[in-house]
VOSE-510843 format. One record per residue (C-alpha): residue number from 0; residue in one letter; x, y, z. Coordinates in steps of 0.5 Angstrom, whole numbers, padded with zeros to 4 digits, m for minus. Last residue first. Layout:
! VOSE-510843
  seq  type      u      v      w
  NUM     a      X      Y      Z
...
//
This chain:
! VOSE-510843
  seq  type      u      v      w
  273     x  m0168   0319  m0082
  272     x  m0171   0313  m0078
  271     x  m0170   0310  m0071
  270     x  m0168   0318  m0069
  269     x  m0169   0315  m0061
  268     x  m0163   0310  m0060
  267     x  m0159   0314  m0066
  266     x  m0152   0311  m0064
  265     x  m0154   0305  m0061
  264     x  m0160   0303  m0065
  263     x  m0156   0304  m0071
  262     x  m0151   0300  m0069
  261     x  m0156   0295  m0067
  260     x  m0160   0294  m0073
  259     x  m0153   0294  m0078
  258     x  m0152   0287  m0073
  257     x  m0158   0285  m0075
  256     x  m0157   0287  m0083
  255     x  m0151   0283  m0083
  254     x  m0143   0284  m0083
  253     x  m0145   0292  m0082
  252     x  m0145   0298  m0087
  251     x  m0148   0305  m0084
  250     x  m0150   0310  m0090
  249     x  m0151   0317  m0087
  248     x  m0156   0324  m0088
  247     x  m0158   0323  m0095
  246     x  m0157   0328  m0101
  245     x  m0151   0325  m0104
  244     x  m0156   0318  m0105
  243     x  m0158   0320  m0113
  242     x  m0151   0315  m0114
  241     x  m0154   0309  m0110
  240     x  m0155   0306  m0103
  239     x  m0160   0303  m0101
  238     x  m0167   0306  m0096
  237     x  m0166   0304  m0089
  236     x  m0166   0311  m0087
  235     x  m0160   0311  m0085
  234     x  m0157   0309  m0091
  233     x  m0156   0302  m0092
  232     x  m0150   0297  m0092
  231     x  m0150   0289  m0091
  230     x  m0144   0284  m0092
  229     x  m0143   0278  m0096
  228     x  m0137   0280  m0101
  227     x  m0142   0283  m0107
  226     x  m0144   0288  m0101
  225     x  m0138   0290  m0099
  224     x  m0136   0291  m0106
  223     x  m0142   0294  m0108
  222     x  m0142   0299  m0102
  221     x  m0134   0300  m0104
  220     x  m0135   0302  m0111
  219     x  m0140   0307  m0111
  218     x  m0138   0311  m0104
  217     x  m0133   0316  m0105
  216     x  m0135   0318  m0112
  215     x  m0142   0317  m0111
  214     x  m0141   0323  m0105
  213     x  m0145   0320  m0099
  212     x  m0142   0325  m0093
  211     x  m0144   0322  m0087
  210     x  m0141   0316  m0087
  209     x  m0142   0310  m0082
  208     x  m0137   0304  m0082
  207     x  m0138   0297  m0079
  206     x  m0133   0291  m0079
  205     x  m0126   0292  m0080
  204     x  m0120   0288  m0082
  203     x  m0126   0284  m0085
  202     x  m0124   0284  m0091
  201     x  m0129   0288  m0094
  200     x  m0128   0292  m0088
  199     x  m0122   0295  m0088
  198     x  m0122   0295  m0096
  197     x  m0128   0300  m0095
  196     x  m0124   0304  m0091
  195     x  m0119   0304  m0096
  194     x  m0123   0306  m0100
  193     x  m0125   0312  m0096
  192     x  m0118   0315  m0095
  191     x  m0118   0318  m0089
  190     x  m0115   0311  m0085
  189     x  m0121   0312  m0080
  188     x  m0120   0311  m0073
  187     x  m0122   0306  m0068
  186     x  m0129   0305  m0065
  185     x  m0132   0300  m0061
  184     x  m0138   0302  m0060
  183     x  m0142   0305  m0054
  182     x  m0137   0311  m0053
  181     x  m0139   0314  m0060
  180     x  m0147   0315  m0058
  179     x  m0146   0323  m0057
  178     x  m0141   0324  m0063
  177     x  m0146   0320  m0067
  176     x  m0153   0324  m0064
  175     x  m0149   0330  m0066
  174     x  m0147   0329  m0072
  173     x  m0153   0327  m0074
  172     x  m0157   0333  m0071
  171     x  m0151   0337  m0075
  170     x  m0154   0334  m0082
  169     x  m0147   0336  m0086
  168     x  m0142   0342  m0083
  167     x  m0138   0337  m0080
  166     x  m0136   0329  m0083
  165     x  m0139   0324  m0077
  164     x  m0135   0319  m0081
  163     x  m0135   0314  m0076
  162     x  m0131   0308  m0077
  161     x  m0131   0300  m0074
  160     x  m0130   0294  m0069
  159     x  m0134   0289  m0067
  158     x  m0136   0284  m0061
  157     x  m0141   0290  m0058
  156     x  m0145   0289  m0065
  155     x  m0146   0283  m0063
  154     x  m0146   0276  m0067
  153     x  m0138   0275  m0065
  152     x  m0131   0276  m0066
  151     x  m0129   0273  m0073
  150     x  m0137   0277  m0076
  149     x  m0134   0275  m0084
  148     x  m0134   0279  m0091
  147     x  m0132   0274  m0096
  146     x  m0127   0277  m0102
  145     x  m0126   0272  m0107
  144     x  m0118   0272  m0109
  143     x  m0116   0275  m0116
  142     x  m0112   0281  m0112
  141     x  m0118   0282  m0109
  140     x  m0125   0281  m0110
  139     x  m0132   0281  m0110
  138     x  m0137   0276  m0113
  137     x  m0140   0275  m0119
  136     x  m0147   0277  m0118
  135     x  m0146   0285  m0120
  134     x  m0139   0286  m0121
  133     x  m0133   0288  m0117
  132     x  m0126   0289  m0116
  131     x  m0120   0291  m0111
  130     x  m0114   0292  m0114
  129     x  m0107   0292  m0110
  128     x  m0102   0295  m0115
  127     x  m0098   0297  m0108
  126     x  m0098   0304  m0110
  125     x  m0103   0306  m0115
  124     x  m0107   0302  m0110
  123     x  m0114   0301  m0115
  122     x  m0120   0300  m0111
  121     x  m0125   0298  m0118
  120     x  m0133   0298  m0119
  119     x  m0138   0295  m0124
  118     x  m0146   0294  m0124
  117     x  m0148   0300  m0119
  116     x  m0155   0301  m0122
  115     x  m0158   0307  m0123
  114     x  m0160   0305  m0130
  113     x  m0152   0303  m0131
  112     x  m0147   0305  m0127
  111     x  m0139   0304  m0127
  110     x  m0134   0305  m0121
  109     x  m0128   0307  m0121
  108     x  m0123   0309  m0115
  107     x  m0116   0311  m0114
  106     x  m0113   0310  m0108
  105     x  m0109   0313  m0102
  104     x  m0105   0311  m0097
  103     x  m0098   0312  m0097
  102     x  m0098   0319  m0094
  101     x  m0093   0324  m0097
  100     x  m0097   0330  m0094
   99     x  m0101   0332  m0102
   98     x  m0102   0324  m0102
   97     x  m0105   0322  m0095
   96     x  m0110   0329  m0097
   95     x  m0111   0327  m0103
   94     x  m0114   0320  m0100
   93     x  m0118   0318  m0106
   92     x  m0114   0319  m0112
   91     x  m0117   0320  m0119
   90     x  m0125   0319  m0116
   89     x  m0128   0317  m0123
   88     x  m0136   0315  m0124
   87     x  m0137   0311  m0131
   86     x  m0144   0313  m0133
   85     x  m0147   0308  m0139
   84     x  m0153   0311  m0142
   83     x  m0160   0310  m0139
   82     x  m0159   0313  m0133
   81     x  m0157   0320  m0137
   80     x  m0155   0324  m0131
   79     x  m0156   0331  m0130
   78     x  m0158   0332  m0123
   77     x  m0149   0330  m0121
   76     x  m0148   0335  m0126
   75     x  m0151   0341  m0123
   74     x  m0144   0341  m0119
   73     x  m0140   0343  m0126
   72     x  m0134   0346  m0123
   71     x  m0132   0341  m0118
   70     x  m0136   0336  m0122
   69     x  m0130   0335  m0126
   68     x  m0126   0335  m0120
   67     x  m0130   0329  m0117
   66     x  m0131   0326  m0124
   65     x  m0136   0323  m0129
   64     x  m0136   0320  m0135
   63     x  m0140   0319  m0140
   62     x  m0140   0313  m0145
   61     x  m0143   0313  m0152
   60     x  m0136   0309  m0154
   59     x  m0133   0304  m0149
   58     x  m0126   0304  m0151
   57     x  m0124   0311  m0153
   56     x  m0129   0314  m0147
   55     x  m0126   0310  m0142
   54     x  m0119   0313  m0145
   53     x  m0121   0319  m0145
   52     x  m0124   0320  m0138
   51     x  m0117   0316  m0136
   50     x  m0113   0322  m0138
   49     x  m0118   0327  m0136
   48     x  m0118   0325  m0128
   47     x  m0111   0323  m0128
   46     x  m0109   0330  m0130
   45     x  m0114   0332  m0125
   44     x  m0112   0329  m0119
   43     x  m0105   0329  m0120
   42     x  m0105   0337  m0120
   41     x  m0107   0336  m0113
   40     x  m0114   0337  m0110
   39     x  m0115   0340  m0103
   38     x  m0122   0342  m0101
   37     x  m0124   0349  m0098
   36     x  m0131   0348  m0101
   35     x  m0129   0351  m0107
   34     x  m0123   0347  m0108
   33     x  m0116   0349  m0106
   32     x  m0109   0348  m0109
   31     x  m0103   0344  m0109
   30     x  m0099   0344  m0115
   29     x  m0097   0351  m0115
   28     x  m0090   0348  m0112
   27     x  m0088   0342  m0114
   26     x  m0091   0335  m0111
   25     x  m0086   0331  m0111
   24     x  m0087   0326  m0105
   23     x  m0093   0323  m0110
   22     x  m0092   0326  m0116
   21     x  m0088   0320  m0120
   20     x  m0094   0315  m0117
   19     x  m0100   0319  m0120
   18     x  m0100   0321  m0127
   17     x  m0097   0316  m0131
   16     x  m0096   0310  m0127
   15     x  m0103   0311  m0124
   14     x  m0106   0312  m0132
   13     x  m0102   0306  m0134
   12     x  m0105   0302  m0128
   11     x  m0112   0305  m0128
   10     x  m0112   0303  m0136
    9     x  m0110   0295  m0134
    8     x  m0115   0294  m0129
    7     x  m0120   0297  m0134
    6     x  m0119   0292  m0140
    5     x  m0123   0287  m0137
    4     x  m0129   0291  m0137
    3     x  m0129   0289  m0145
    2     x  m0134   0284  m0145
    1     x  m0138   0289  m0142
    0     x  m0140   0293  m0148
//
């Protein structure tokens, strides 16, 4: 079964062609909509979603696949996994807002679970054709070549630079303590696309990012990649990221547990623990 991972690079790339890149500034009308909730989806997203849902299934039979828009109108699914099965988690285009306005960054993202585990995940430009990917104990990767997460500027948290994603209308005390406490890190703005958010920090253009919403779509692929890579990454209660974590309060990613310590403590200096 694993043996054929090798073969995913390939379906995000024929899907991407097929779907996604002759859409993106070509947008018809009736091919934006909103989501209950208020989010924007793109006729993009779901086409790309059902194609690649087949074709996983075509190639690792006794699959499941869940994508953000089929949870869109199934949302008990997220409680329903089959932790024994082989569980493929599609965003089919992170960024959707940067795709509907004409903005190039946007990704696709993939990642695959296993016994509640992340064990694969991929950051595919459909534009670019850049691939960031992970395995479990391989390594991180772009374009073939190993990711190291580095510290270029120093030990302390003060050195780096990073995001804060204090999302409105989740945990508003976390919300708050972010917005309060910004000031005392060096914060520069987020690209709205959490993938290539993740691709930031796995090479080091970035160092540190908190999120406050932990949808599994947005975030599987870019812990393991970031962790695979050398960095460090919690949720606020220091507990580690995995697929039921979508109810928590926040996830910090740092270079290294120390430095991940001090940003939190500058953040939340007296809510230590969530």
């Amino acid at each position: 079964m694993f043996s054929k991972l090798d073969k995913v690079e390939e379906l995000l790339k024929v899907v991407s062609d097929l779907e996604i890149v002759p859409r993106f500034r070509n947008l018809q009308e009736g091919d934006i909509s909103q989501k209950m909730g208020g989010e924007t989806v793109t006729v993009a997203d779901i086409n790309t979603e059902h194609r690649l849902s087949g074709l996983i299934k075509d190639i690792f039979p006794g699959s499941d696949v869940i994508g953000e828009e089929r949870v869109a109108l199934e949302p008990d699914l997220l409680n329903k996994i089959n932790h024994d099965q082989l569980t493929w988690v599609i965003d089919p285009i992170d960024g959707t807002n940067n795709f509907a306005g004409g903005i190039e960054t946007f990704k696709c993202m993939l990642a695959l679970i296993y016994k509640g585990e992340t064990v694969a995940g991929w950051i595919y430009d459909p534009l670019t054709t850049s691939l960031l990917q992970v395995r479990t104990g391989e390594g991180a990767f772009k374009d073939g070549i190993r990711l190291k997460v580095t510290t270029p500027f120093g030990i302390e948290s003060s050195d780096c630079i990073g995001t804060l994603h204090g999302s409105k209308g989740l945990d508003t005390e976390v919300v708050s303590w972010i917005e309060k406490n910004r000031c005392k890190l060096n914060v520069v703005k987020t690209l709205r696309c959490a993938g290539a958010d993740y691709e930031r920090l796995a090479t080091s253009k970035t160092q540190f990012s908190l999120y406050t919403r932990l949808m599994p779509w947005d975030h599987l692929p870019g812990v393991l990649i970031h962790r695979e890579a050398g960095g460090f990454g919690a949720c606020l209660d220091q507990k580690e990221y995995n697929f039921d974590s979508f109810g928590k309060s926040g996830l910090l990613l740092a270079p290294n547990k120390d430095i991940w310590h001090q940003i939190h403590k500058a953040l939340f200096p007296k809510l230590l623990i969530f």
